[in-house]
N, C-alpha and C positions, 0 to 999 in steps of 0.2 A: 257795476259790480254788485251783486249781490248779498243781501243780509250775512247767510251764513260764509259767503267767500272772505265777506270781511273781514265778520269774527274770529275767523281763522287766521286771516294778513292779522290783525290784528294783533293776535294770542303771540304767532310767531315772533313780530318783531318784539316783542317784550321779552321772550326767551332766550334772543339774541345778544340784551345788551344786558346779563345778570347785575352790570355795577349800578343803576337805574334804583335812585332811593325816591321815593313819593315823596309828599308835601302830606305829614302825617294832620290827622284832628287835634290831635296833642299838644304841638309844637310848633306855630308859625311866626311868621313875620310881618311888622308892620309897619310901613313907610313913617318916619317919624320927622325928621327932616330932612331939607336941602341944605347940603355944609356949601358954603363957597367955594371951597378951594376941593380937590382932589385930594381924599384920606392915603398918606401912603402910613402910616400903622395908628395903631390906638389901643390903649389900655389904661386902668385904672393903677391905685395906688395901695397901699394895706387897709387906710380911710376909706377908699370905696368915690374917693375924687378921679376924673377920666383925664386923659392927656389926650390931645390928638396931633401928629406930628402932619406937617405938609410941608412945599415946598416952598411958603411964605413966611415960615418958625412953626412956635409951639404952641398949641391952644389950650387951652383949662373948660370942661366942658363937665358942666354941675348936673347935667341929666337934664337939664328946661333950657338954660342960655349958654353962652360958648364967650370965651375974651381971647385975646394975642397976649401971650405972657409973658416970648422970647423971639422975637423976630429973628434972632442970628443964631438960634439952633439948629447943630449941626451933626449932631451926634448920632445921628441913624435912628435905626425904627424899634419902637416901646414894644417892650413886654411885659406882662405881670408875671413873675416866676420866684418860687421859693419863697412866697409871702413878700416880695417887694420888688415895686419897680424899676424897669433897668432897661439899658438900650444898647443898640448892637457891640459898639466897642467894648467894653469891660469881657463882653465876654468871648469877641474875636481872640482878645487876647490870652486867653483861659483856653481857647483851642476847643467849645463847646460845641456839641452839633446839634443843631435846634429842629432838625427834623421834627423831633417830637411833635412841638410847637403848630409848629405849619401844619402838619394830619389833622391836629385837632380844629384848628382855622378852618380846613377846607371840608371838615364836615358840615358845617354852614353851609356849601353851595347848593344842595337842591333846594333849599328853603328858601334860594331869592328868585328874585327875576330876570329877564332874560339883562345881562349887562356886560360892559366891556373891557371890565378887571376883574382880575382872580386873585388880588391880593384885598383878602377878608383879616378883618382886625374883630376880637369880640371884648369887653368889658364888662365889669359890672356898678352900678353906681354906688351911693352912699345907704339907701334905700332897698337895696339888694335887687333891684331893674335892671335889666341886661340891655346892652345896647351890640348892635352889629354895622360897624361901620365900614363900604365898600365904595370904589369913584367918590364919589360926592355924595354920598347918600348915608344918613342914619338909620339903621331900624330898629323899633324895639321889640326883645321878645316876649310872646305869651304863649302861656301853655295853659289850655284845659284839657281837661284829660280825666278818665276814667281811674286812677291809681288811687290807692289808698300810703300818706305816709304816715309812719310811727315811728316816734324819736328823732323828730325832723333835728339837724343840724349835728349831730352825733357819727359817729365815726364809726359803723357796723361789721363785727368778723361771724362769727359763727353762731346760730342763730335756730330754735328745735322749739317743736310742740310736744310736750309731755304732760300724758293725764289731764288734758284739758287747759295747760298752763305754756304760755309763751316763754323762754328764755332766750335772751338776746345779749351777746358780748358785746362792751363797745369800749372805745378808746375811757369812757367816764366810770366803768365797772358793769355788774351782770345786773342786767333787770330782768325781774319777772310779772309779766300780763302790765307792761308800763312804768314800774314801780322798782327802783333800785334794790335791790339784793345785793346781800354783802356788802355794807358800803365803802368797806375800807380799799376794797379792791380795785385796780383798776389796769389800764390796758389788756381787756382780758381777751384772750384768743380762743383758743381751743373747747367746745363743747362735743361731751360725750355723753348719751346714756344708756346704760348696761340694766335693758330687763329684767336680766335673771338676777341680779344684784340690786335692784329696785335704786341704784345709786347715780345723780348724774355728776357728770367730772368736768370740771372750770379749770385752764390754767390760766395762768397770769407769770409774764416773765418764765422763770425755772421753777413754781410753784405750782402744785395744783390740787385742786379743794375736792373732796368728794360731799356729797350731797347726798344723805340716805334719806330717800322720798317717806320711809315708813314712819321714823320715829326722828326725823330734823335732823339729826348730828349731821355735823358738819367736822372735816376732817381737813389739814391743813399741810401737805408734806412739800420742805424745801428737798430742790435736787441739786443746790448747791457744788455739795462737795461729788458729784456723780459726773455730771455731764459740763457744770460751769461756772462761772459768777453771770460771763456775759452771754451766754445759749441759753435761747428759751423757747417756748415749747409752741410749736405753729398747728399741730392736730394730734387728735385721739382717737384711737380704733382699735375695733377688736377683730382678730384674727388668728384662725384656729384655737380660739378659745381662748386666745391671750392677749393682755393689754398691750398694743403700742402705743407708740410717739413718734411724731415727727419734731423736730429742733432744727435749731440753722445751723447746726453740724452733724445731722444724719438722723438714724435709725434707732430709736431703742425698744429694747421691751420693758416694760414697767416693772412686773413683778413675777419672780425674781429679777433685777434690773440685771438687765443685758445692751452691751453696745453691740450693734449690726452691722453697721458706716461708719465713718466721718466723715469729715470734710467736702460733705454736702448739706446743703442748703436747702431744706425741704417746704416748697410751697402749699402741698396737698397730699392724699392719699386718699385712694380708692379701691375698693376690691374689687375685682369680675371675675367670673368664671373660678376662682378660689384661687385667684392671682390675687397678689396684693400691686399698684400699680403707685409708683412715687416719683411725684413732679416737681422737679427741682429748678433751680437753678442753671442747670447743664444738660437737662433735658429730662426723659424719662426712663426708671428703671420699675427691674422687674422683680419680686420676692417670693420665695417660693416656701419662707418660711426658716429656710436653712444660709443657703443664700442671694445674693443682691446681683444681678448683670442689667446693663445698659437695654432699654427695647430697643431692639432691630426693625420694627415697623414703625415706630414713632416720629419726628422730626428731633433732630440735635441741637432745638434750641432752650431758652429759657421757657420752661411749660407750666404753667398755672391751673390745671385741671388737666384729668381724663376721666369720660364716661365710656360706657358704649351704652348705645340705642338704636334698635333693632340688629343689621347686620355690621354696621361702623360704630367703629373706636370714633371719639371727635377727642382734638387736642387742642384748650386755650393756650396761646403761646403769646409771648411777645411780638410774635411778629403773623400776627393772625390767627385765620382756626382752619384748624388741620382735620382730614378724616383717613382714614383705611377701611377699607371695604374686605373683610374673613372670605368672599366668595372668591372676586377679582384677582387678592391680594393686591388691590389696587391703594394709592396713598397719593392724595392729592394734596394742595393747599386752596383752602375756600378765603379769600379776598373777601370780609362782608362789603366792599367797596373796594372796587379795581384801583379806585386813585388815592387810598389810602393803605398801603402795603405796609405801615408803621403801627394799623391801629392794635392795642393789645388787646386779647380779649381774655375774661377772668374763667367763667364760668356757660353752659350751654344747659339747656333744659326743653324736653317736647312738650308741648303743649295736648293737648286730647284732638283738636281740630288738626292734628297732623302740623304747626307750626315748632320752627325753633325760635327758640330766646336766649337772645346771647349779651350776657353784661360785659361790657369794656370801661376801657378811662375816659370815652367820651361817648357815653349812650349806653343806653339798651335797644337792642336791632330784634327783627322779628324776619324772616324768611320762609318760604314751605318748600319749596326746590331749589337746589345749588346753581341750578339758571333759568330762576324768576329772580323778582323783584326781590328789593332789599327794605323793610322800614328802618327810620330811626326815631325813638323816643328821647326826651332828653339829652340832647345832645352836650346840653353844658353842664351834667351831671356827672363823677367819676366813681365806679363803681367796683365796688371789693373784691379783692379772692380771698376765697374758703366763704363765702356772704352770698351762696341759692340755696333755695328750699320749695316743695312742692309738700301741700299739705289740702288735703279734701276737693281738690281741683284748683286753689287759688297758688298762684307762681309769687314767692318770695323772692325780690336781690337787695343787698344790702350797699348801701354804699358811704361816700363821707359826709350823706347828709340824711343818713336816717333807712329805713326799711320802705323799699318801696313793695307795694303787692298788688295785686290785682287777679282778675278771673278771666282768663282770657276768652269766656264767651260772650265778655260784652264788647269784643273787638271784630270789626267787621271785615268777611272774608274779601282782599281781592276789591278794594274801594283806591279810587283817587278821587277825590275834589268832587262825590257824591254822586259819582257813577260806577255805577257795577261796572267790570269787564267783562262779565258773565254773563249778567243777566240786561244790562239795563243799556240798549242803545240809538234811544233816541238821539245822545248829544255826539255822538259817534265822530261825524265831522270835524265837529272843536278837539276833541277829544286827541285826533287822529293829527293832526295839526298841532294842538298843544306838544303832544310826544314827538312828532320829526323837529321841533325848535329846541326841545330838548337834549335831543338826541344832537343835534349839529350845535351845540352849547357845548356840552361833553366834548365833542370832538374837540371843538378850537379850547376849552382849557389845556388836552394835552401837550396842546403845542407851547403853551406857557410855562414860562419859568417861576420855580418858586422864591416865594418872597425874601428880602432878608433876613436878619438876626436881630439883639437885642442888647442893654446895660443901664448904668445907674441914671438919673433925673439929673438930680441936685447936688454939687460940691463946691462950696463956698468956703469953707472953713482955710484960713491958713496959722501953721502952729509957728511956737516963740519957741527957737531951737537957742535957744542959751541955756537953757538948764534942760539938761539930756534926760535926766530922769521925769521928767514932766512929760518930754516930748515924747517920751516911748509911752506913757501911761494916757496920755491923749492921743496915739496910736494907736495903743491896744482897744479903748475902749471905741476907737471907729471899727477898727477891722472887727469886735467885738459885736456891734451892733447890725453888719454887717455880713455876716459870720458865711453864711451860705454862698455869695456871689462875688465876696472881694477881689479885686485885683491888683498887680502890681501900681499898673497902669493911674488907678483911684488912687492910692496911698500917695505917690507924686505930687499929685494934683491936691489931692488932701493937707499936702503939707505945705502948697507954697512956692517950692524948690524946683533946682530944676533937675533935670535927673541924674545927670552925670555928680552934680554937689550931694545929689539925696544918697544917693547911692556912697559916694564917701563920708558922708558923716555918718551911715549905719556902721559903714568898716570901722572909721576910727571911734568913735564912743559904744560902739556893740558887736563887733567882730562879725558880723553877721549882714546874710543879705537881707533882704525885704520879705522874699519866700520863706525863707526862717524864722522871723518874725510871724509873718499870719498863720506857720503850724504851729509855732506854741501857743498862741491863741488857738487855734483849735481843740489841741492836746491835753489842756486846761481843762477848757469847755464839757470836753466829752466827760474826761476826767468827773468834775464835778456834777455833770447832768446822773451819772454813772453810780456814784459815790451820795447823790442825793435823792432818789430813785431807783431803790435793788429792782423792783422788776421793769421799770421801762425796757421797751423793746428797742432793738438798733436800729428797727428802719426809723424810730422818731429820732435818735443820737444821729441817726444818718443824716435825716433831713436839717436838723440844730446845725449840725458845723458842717456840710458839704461833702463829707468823706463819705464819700462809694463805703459798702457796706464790709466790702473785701480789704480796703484798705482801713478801715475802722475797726475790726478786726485784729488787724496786726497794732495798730497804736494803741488798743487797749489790750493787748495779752498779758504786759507787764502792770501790775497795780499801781508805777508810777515812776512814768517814761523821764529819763534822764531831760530835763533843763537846763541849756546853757546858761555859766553864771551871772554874765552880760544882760541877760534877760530876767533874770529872778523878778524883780521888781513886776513884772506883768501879772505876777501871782496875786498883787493887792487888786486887782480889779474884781468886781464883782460879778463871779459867775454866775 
């Protein structure tokens, strides 16, 4: 076969299989040890200690040596989720769908070697080491890489070069060129700056600061009594000359303040074509200024961005990224991986070498055709929405651990493992061979099933139910400390009892069941997180007590949700 017949077999079967992620320069793995036993899960703790679960118990695994902890664990496969450890049961019984979970797992599989399970566990150690444990095998990850980060470990939203000056929102307040601005501020969202008004605009919660670049004043207006106590403000834009907002209950115009919506949930907002374009919650709509309808070309999911670049709309959705083609009318869904139809992606931006860049919850990917190859950077990284930016050629994404940026000319066109596909085929043979073992890897994962689910470590504790009011206040403050993953199931176990007795002596000393019990702990919580924090956002109340954002919402509409009297006493705990 000839050179060029090659290069062409060659080009072809790559164009064949688009879901085909490389083994980036960035991001590899490396053999670290041989575990005895076969890993079926593994994850770390809030400490940053590893578990590793097998078919011979539990093992405690420091990041250097490994011990047996619990020979007779039986409780299924670990996860780290919601800031603590947990294993399948607690949250079978929650009815949880861990899908999530596993997408993010099984973006690790181009980064290993050719092996005989697909059930990938990832951790992080005490030391912030990442380990990836699959079969029998550990590895650890490293990344070199070309990226520049700022405000490593910070929680990044919206983010603007103005006059020479950096502005960056994060969960900790507004810095600028590194250097916190306004310090009292914090959870700040929303960046806007309006040229002709020389003024840039920060919210925070239902607040938002104007900033006149000419002479400093700084301006402070709450929107309290307009749109909320608990609505706050997710972006700012100008449109036909007039200031919007987007909020987690719709549309407004700032000034004169106008409501547009409600009871949408506003991700993002974009103008094209002197559309204004709004990504919500329930998908995408369209504004013309006057009023709001649903787009008809978009997908009807949860959407996190819309651009267009060149002749396609793209749509970051929860459930992948979307295009529409204006010639075609064509409207496809783009997979950045066929075997992860779960992964969400935030935001998309072109590069000048004709590449896209797309931030998700686990990576930032890089593609130049919707069937070539796929990269992935950072895969154990989770990255923002409303958090890209493109400024003098270098590509900004923000995410929960700082600004990442880079120039995408120092990334090399069209490289695996230091051979062009282009240009360079001397190693053509390995090459060529490496790719069909990959290729029939891919194939027998599909044939696999995905792994199981997850729930809590450790429950030891049994309480002294003679004196009722104790036991409920040594309840509360477990399901308290536990706030995000509790379960009935835990609470049982927690107590001692058995459950048919647990369950009567909630009726007879608290009229109430168990479920009852862990919402006014919740109700509390919010309550007070709420009530001690005017501008925290919901999705952080979200993540505090486990309420979905929809149903956290309705618990806090009222300033303070009816308490059964049985219960009052849960109130002395400390929220």
């Amino acid at each position: 076969m000839s050179g060029s017949i090659l290069k062409y077999y060659l080009l072809s079967l790559f164009c064949l299989h688009s879901s085909l992620k490389i083994i980036c320069q960035d991001t590899t793995l490396t053999l670290f040890m041989d575990f005895p036993y076969n890993i079926r899960s593994m994850a770390n703790n809030q400490n940053g200690l590893i578990f590793i679960e097998t078919s011979v118990g539990l093992f405690e695994f420091d990041g250097k040596k490994y011990k047996l902890i619990d020979p007779q664990y039986k409780k299924g496969a670990l996860v780290y989720r919601n800031g603590r450890l947990t294993n399948r049961q607690a949250f079978v019984n929650a009815n949880i769908d861990f899908v999530g979970d596993w997408e993010r797992n099984k973006i690790w599989m181009p980064f290993l070697p050719k092996m005989t399970s697909n059930l990938i566990s990832h951790a992080k150690g005490k030391n912030g080491k990442q380990f990836i444990g699959v079969g029998n095998k550990i590895y650890g990850v490293k990344i070199k890489n070309k990226f520049k980060i700022d405000l490593k470990g910070m929680s990044t939203r919206n983010f603007s070069w103005i006059d020479s000056n950096f502005y960056v929102n994060t969960y900790e307040g507004i810095f600028k060129n590194g250097i916190q601005f306004l310090p009292d501020v914090s959870h700040a969202d929303a960046l806007f700056y309006d040229e002709i008004k020389g003024s840039v605009y920060f919210s925070f919660g239902n607040k938002i600061i104007q900033f006149n670049l000419n002479d400093n004043i700084i301006n402070i207006k709450s929107y309290i009594d307009e749109i909320g106590e608990r609505v706050y403000f997710t972006k700012i834009i100008k449109f036909q000359d007039k200031l919007f907002a987007g909020t987690t209950e719709g549309l407004v115009q700032l000034n004169p303040f106008t409501i547009f919506s409600k009871k949408i949930f506003i991700n993002d907002i974009s103008i094209i074509e002197e559309v204004m374009y709004i990504s919500t919650q329930t998908g995408t709509f369209q504004f013309d200024g006057k009023k709001i309808k649903k787009c008809e070309f978009l997908p009807d999911v949860k959407t996190n961005s819309v651009v267009k670049i060149g002749l396609n709309y793209w749509a970051s959705t929860s459930n992948g990224l979307f295009y529409y083609n204006v010639e075609n009318k064509n409207s496809e869904k783009i997979l950045l991986n066929k075997e992860l139809p779960y992964l969400e992606c935030n935001s998309i931006q072109k590069d000048n070498n004709g590449f896209y860049w797309v931030s998700t919850n686990s990576g930032l990917y890089r593609f130049r055709n919707i069937d070539e190859k796929i990269e992935v950077y950072f895969p154990e990284i989770e990255f923002n929405k409303r958090s890209c930016y493109s400024h003098d050629g270098i590509l900004y994404f923000g995410s929960v651990n700082g600004i990442y940026s880079f120039d995408p000319l120092d990334f090399p066109d069209l490289k695996m493992n230091g051979f062009s596909l282009l240009n360079d085929f001397n190693g053509l043979p390995i090459l060529l061979a490496l790719f069909i073992i990959t290729v029939i890897i891919i194939f027998l994962y599909k044939r696999k099933n995905i792994f199981n689910s997850p729930a809590d470590l450790k429950i030891e504790n049994k309480l002294d139910f003679s004196d009722k009011d104790k036991f409920l206040l040594q309840l509360g403050a477990y399901i308290l400390k536990n706030l995000n993953t509790v379960t009935v199931d835990e609470l049982i176990i927690y107590s001692g009892m058995k459950k048919r007795n647990f369950y009567q002596y909630l009726e007879h000393n608290y009229k109430a069941f168990p479920s009852a019990i862990i919402n006014t702990v919740k109700i509390l919580k919010a309550q007070s997180l709420k009530k001690g924090n005017s501008g925290i956002p919901m999705e952080t109340i979200s993540k505090y007590t486990g309420y979905s954002l929809s149903h956290l919402y309705l618990v806090l509409k009222e300033d303070d949700n009816p308490i059964q009297k049985e219960l009052d006493i849960l109130r002395n705990l400390k929220y």
